[in-house]
C-alpha positions in Angstrom: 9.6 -9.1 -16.2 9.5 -13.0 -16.2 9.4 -13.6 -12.0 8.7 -16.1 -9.7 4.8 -15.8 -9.0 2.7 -17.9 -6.3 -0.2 -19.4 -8.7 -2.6 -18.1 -5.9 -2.7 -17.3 -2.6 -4.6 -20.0 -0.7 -4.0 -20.5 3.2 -2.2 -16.5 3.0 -3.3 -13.8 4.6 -3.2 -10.0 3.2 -3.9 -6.6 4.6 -5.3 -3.9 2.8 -5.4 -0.1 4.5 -8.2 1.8 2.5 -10.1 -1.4 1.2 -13.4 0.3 1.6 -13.3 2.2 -1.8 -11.3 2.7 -5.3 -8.1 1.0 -5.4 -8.0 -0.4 -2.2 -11.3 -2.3 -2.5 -10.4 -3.7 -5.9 -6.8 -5.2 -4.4 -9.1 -6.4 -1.8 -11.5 -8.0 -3.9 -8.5 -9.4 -6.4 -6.4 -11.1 -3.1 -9.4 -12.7 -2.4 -10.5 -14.4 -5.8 -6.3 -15.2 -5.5 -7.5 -16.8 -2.4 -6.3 -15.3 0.5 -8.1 -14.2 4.0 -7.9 -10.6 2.9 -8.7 -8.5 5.8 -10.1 -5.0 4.7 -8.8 -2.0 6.9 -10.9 0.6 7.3 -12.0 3.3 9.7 -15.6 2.8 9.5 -16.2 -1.0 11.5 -19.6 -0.8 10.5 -18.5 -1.2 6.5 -20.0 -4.4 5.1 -16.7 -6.1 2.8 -17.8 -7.6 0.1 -17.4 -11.9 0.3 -15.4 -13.5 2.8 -12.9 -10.5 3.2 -12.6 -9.7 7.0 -13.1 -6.0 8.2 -10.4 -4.4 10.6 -11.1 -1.1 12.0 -8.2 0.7 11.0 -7.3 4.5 11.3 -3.2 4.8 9.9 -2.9 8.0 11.8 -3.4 6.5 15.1 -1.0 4.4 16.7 -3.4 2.6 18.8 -5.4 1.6 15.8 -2.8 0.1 14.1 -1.5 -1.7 17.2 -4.7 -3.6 17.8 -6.0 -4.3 13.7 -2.2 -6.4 14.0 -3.1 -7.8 17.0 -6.4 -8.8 16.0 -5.2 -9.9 12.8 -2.6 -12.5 14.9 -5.4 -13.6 17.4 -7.1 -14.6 14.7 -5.4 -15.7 12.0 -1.2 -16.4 13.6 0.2 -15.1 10.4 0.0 -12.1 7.6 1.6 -12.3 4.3 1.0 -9.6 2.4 0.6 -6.0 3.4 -0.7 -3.4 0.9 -0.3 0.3 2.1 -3.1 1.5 0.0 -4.6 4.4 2.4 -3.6 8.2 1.2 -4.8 11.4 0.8 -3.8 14.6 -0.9 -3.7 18.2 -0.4 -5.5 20.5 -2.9 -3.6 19.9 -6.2 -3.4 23.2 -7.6 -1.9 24.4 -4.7 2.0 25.1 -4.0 4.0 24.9 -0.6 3.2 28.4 0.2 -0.4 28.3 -0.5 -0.7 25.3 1.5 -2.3 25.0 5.6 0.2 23.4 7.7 -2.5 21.4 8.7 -2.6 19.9 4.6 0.9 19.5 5.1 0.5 17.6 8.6 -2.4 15.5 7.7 -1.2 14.3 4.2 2.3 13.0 5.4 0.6 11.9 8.4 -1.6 9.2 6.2 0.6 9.0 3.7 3.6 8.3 4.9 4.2 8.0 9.1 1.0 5.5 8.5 3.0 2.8 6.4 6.0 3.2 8.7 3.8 2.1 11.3 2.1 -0.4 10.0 5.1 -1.7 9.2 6.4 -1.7 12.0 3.7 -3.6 13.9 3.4 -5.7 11.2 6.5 -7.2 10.8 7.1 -9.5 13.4 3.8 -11.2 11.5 5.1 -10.9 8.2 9.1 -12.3 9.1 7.6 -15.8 10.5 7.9 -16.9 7.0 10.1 -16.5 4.2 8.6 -14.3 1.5 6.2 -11.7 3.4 5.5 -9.1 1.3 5.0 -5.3 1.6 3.3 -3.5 -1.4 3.5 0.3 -1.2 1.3 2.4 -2.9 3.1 4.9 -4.4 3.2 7.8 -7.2 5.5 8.8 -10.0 4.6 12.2 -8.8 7.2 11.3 -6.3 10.0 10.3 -8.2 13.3 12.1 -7.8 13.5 11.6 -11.6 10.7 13.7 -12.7 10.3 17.5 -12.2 8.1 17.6 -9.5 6.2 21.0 -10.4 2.2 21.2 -10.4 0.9 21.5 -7.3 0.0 18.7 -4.4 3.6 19.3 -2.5 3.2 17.4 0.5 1.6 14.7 -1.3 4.6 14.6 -3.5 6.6 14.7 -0.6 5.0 12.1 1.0 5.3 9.5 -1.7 9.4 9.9 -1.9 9.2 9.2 1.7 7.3 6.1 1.0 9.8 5.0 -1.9 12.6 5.5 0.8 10.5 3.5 3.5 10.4 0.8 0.3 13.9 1.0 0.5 15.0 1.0 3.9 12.9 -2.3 4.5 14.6 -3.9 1.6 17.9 -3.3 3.3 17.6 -3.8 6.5 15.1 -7.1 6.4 15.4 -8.6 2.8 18.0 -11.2 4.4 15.3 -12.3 6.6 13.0 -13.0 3.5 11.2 -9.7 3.4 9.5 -8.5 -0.3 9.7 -5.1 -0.1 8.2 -2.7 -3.2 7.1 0.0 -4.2 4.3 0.8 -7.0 2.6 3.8 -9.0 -0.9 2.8 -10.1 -1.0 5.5 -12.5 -4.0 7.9 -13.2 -6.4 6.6 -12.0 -10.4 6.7 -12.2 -10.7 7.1 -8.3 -12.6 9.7 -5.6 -8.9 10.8 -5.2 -7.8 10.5 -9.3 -11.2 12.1 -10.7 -13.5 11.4 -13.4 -10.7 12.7 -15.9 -8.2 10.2 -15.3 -7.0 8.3 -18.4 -7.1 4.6 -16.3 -9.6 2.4 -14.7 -9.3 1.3 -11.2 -8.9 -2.4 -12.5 -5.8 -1.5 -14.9 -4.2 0.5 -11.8 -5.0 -2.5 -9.2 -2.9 -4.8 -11.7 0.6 -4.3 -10.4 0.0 -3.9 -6.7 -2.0 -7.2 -6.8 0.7 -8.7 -8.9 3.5 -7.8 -6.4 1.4 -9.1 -4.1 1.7 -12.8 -5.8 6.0 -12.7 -5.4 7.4 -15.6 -4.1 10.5 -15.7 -1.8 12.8 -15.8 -4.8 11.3 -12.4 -6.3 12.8 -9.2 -6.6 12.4 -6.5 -3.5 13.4 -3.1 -3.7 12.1 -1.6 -6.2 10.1 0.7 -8.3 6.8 -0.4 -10.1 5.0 0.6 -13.1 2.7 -1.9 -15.1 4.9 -4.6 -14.2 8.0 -3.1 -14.9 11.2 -1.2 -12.8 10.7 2.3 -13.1 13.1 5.0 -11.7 12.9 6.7 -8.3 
């Protein structure tokens, strides 16, 4: 889909949740060769970040971790452009609703989705300054409405239809104040979470989140992504 792109992201500022490892650290890593003071959230503030990217402690499950990663990001840098919701978890694949602990349940949607809410919720007073913030979520096509969802993982499934409808409640509550809200599904891929099976490499699933990253004002929010195109919900 031909759409309006910024060239690169010089004087922007992103944040990444998960940036320590698989997809997150690649989206890290590509926002930053884009240009932009990428600041990589992560639980552990003793990780090293590759470059000039900027390490946040961040833990999405706690509220007071996500309060201060915001605040430090506006003491420090009085802005924030892009915000990838990156960090997730699953429960044990093979498992259904019944076989799964409702601590599984509790500590995927936890991460996976009351995380992102809150993150976004912090984080938009930062990212409505300017026209054309952005919020990338990282989602799965093994939430879609649209496809069967049988095969295990339930509250991870679960999880990412609730992040597709946090997608779409920013979209219409804050796109006429400029907000870029999406959603995407890497794909299978070759992650600590994906496995050594899965058909595609963490740079091939890092393309479209990084791309949606790159929107300017003019782009389209609200929607679906897969390899650069509108998928279904």
């Amino acid at each position: 889909m031909d759409v309006p792109l910024h060239d690169d992201l010089d004087g922007q500022v992103a944040l990444v949740t998960g940036a320590n490892r698989g997809l997150g650290a690649r989206i890290a890593a590509d926002l930053a060769d884009l240009g932009a003071v990428v600041y990589a959230g992560v639980r552990d503030a003793d990780y090293e970040a590759p470059g000039d990217q900027r390490v946040v402690e961040l833990d999405v499950t706690d509220e007071e971790s996500i309060r201060a990663a915001v605040s430090c990001i506006e003491v420090e840098a009085d802005r924030l452009d892009v915000l990838v919701n990156n960090a997730g978890i699953t429960d044990p694949s093979g498992n259904t609703l019944v076989d799964d602990s409702v601590d599984d349940v509790d500590a995927v949607l936890q991460t996976n989705l009351r995380g992102p809410m809150l993150l976004a919720k912090f984080a938009l007073p930062l990212l409505l300054r300017r026209p054309g913030g952005r919020v990338v979520n990282l989602s799965s096509g093994m939430g879609a409405l649209g496809e069967e969802m049988t095969g295990g993982a339930p509250a991870y499934r679960v999880s990412k239809t609730g992040l597709n409808g946090l997608t779409a409640y920013l979209h219409g509550e804050y796109r006429d104040d400029g907000l870029l809200a999406n959603s995407v599904c890497p794909g299978w891929v070759r992650t600590d979470m994906g496995g050594e099976s899965a058909p595609r490499s963490v740079a091939a699933g890092a393309d479209t989140p990084v791309w949606l990253s790159r929107f300017a004002p003019d782009a389209p929010g609200g929607r679906f992504w897969r390899d650069r195109e509108v998928v279904d919900w």
